[in-house]
N, C-alpha and C positions, 0 to 999 in steps of 0.2 A: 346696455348700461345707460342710465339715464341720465342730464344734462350736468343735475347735482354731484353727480358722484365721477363724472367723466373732468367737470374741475376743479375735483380735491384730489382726483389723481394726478391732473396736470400741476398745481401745487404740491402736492408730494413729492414729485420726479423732480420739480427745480431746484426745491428745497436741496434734494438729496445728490444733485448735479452739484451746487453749489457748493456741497460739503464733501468732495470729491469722489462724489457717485458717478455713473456713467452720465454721459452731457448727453442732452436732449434738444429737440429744435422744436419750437411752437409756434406754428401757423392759425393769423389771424385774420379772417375775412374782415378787411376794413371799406372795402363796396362790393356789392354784391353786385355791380354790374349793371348794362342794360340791354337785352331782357337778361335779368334776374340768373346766375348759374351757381349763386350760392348763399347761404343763408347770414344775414350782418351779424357780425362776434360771434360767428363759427368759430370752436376752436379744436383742433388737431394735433395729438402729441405724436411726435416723432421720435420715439429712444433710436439710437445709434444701431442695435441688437434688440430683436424684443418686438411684442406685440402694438399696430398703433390704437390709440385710442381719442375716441370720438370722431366727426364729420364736419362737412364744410358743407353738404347738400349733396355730397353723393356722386358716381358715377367717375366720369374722366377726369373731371378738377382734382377730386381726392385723386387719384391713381396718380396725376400728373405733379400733384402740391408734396406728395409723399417721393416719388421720386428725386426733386427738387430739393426736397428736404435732408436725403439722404447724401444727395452733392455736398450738402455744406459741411459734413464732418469731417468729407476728407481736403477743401479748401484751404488753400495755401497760399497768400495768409489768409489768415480768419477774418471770417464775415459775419459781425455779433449781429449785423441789422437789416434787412435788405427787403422790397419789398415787388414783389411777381407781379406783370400783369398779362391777365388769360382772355383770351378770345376763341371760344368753343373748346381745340385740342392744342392752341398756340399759346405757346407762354413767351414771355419773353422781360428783361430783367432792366431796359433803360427806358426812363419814361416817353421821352422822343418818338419811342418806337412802336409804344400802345395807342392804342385805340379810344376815343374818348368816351365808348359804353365799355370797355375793358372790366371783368371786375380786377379787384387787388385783393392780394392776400400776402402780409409781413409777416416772414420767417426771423423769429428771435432764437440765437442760441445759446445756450443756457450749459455754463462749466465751467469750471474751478479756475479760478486765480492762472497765468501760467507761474509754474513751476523753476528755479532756478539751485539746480545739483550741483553744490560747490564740493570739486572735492578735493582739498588741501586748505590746512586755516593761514598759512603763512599772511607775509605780508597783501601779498595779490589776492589770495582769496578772499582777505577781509575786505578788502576795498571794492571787490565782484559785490558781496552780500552787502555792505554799505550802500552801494550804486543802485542793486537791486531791491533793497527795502525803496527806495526813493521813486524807484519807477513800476515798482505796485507790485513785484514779482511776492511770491510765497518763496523765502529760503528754507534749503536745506544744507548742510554743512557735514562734510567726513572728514574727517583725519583719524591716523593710528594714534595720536600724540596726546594726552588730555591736555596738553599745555594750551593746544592749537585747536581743540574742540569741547568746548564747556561753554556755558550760559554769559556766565561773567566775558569774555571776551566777545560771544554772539548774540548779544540782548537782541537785535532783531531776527532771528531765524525762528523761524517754527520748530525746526527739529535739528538737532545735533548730537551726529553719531559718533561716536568715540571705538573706533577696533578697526580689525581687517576691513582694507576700503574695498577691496575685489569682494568681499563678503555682503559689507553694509550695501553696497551698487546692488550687484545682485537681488538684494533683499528690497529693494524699490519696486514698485509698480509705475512704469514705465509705460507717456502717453505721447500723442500729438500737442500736448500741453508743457512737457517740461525740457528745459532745458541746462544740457549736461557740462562743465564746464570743467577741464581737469589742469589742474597746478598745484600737484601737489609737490612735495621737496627729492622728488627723482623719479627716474622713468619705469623702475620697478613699480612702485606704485599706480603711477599713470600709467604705466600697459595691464596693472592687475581690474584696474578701474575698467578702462577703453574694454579690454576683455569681455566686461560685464555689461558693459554700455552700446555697445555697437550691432545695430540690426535690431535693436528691441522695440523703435517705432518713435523714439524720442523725436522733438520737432531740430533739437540741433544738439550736437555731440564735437565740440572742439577741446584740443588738446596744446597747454604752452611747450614750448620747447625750437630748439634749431629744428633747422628741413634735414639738417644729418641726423637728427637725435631722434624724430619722430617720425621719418623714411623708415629706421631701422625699426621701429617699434611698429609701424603697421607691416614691414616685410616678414616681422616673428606672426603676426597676425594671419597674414595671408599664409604663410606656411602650415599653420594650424587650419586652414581650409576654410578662412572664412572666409565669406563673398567679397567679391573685387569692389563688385557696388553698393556696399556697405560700408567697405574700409574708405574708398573713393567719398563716400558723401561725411565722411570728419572732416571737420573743420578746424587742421593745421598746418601751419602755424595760426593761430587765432587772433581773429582781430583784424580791421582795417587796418593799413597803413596812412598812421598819421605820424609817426616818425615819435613813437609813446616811448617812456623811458623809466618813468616811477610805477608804482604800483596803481597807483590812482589812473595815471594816464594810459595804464595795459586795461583798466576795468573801463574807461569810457572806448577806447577800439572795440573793443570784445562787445560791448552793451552797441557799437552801434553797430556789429555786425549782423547782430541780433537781431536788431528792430530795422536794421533794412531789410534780413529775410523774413521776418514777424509782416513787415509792412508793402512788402512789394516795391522798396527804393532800389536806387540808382547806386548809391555810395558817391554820386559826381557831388562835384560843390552847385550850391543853390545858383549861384551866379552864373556858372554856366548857360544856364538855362535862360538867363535875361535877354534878350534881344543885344546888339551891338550899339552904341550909342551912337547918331549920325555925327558931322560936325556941326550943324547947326544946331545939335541937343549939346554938344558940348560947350562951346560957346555961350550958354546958356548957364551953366554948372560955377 
């Protein structure tokens, strides 16, 4: 395939990552190194599943850049940027630790918006998809209720399903990009939901409710045979404890449990983290 046409397919495949196609990862030679082990603005597409296409200059780099490449779809959190540096069959990912003839080659991953599957429009739910238009997510919205799911009430959602939520779940295609979020107005729903939702590969799957209310609803679950560590990795009771009370204040718990597992946090307070003040910095203050 020749140079032209290797990138209109690597524009194609972003294109169509971007427009929630399968995500792809693109590796670009930004130094070829010294001596020389790969060619400058070499570029390499990586789909997740699928043939790769083009070259970096051949041999080990590619086998080792393709490898590398394939690490990052299953990373946890996500790493949109990052950039390898190779010395012969050695790679290695912090610059400290390269070599100053190293070539580099920056792995960009290329995929859809993440995803946030609201399912119940009540009060909590709106303020989940309020919270989440603001922090860049693509909404989605279920309820059985039309009251509780239509336009007029979710002008920012992308898509709002109105019927059976065990049905509309179900009927999702389900990534390492979305995240599932259930409150709806009772536990039949949220177990018809969780039902649909759990084991299917989502990056987070939490459910509101008591630890009596939603114990009971993952023990219906386990009894139907589903894996322990499946039901084990939902996330409820959902949310950090910050001692949340309104509806707004369950959607910033929930949103920053999210982005501490999105982000690889602590959930400690910042200040922890400060050093101890002496007393002669105090006397200072």
């Amino acid at each position: 395939m020749g140079e032209s046409n290797v990138r209109a397919r690597i524009f194609e495949a972003i294109e169509s990552a971007l427009a929630w196609g399968d995500p792809v990862v693109v590796a670009t030679v930004t130094h070829p190194g010294d001596p020389p082990l790969a060619e400058p603005g070499a570029k390499l597409l990586v789909p997740r599943d699928g043939e790769v296409a083009g070259d970096l200059g051949g041999g080990a780099l590619d086998a080792r850049v393709v490898e590398a490449a394939r690490e990052v779809f299953e990373a946890f959190p996500r790493v949109s940027v990052q950039t390898l540096y190779f010395s012969g069959d050695a790679a290695v990912a912090r610059p400290h630790m390269a070599g100053e003839g190293d070539a580099r080659v920056m792995l960009q991953l290329f995929e859809a918006p993440a995803r946030l599957v609201v399912v119940g429009g009540g009060h909590v739910g709106l303020a989940l998809a309020s919270v989440g238009e603001l922090l860049g997510y693509a909404i989605t919205v279920i309820d059985d209720r039309e009251p509780f799911a239509n336009r007029e009430r979710f002008p920012m959602a992308e898509e709002v399903l109105c019927g059976d939520v065990g049905e509309a779940v179900a009927g999702l295609a389900l990534g390492a990009g979305d995240y599932v979020v259930l409150v709806s107005r009772g536990h039949k729903q949220d177990e018809d939901a969780l039902r649909r939702a759990v084991g299917r590969g989502a990056a987070y799957v939490g459910m509101i409710g008591s630890r009596r209310r939603t114990a009971t609803v993952l023990q219906h679950l386990l009894s139907e045979g589903f894996a322990v560590e499946d039901l084990d990795a939902v996330a409820t009771p959902i949310g950090l404890d910050i001692g949340a009370e309104t509806p707004e204040e369950i959607a910033v718990a929930v949103f920053a449990e999210i982005t501490m597992l999105r982000r690889g946090g602590t959930g400690r307070r910042m200040r922890e983290q400060r050093a101890a003040l002496s007393g002669e910095s105090r006397r200072m203050l």
